[in-house]
C-alpha positions, -999 to 999 in steps of 0.1 A, spaced: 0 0 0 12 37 -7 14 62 23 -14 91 12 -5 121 31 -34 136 31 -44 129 67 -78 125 77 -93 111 110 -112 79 99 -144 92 120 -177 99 110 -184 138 108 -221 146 113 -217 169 80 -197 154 55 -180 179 35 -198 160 0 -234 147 -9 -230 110 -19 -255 107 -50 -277 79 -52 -288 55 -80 -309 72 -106 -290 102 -102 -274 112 -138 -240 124 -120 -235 84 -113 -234 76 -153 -213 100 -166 -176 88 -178 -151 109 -155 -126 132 -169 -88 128 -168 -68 149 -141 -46 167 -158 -28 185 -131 -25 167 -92 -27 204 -74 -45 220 -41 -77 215 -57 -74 182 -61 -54 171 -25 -89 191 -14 -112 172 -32 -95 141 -19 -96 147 19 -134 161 10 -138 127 -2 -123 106 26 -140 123 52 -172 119 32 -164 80 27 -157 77 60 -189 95 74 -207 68 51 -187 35 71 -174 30 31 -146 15 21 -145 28 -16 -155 63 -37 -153 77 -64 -155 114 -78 -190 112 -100 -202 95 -66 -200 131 -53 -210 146 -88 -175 155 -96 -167 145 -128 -130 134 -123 -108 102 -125 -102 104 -87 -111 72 -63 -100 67 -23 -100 33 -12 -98 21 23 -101 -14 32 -91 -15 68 -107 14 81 -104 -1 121 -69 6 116 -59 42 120 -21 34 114 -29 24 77 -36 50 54 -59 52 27 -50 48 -9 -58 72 -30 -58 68 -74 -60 88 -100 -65 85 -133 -62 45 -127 -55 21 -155 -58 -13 -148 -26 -29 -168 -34 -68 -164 -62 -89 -151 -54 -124 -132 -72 -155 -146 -89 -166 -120 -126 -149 -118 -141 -151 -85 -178 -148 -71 -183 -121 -39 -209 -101 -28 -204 -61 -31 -226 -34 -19 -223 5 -28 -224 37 -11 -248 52 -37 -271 18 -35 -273 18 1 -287 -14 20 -284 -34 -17 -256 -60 -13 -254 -89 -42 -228 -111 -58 -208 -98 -87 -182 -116 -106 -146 -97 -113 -107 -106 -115 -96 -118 -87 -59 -99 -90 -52 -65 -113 -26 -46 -114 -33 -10 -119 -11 21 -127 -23 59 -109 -7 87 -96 -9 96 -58 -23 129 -45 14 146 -54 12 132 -92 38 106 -90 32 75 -111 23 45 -93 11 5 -97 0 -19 -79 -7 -52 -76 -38 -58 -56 -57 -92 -45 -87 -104 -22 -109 -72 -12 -84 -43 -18 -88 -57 -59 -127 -59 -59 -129 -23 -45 -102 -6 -68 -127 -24 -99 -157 -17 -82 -148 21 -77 -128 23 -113 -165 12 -134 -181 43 -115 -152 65 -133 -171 47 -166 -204 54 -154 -207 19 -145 -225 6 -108 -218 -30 -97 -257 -36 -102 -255 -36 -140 -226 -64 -133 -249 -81 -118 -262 -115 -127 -289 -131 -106 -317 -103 -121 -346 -117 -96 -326 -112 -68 -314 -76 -82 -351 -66 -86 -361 -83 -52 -331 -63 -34 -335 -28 -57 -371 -28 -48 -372 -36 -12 -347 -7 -8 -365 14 -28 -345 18 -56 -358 16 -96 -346 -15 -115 -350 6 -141 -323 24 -132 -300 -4 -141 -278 -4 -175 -271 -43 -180 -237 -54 -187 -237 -88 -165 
């Protein structure tokens, strides 16, 4: 893992800097512009975002989740541990996929309460920058890899529903929550 240092308390603020957007929102299915320049703006927008994430008990976000349209994603997988620090991406590119393709159940902060299976590599490696703009990769297995896929489609305008499979059980779980299947743009 990289050292961010952009430090943030991994507590829950009663305001949260950002405004997570929900499913049906258009924000969510926009494709995310390149950074071209890691500045102020940007270090901002990322400890915005952490504090936000963590506010939300997430692991994971991404930019258009906050209705910013940039290639920026925060990731952090052990957030009991206040020694670790998060890892922050952008403009990710994921440069190899493993072989093996493995089953596990992912949820979302801008689907909240929906958690179903979703199919996806079960080791990437992935090139970024870190908040100063130095080029980066990674190898990444087990959860850290779902989550830096997971948050990566919503830079496509992609959620993990439309990765989905099972479609009863997506309806069942959409619905119950009070979320539109409609909403959901198929790729599974």
């Amino acid at each position: 893992m990289t050292n961010s240092e952009i430090l943030v308390k991994k507590e829950k603020l009663e305001n949260p800097p950002l405004e997570i957007h929900y499913l049906g929102d258009r924000s969510l299915r926009q494709s995310a512009k390149r950074v071209t320049k890691v500045d102020d703006d940007i270090r901002k927008l990322i400890r915005e975002m952490l504090q936000t994430m963590y506010s939300a008990d997430g692991i994971g976000l991404a930019a258009p989740q906050v209705a910013v349209q940039k290639q920026v994603i925060v990731i952090d997988c052990e957030l009991d541990n206040a020694a670790t620090p998060p890892l922050v991406l952008i403009n990710p590119t994921i440069k190899r996929y493993g072989k093996e393709v493995c089953l596990f159940q992912e949820g979302c902060l801008s689907i909240p309460g929906v958690y179903l299976d979703v199919k996806r590599p079960a080791i990437i490696e992935v090139a970024y920058k870190d908040e100063n703009g130095r080029p980066k990769t990674l190898q990444a297995k087990e959860l850290l890899s779902r989550a830096i896929q997971h948050e990566m489609d919503h830079l496509q305008g992609v959620l993990f529903v439309d990765r989905v499979e099972n479609k009863l059980a997506l309806n069942e779980e959409l619905t119950k929550h009070k979320f539109s299947p409609k909403a959901v743009k198929s790729i599974a």
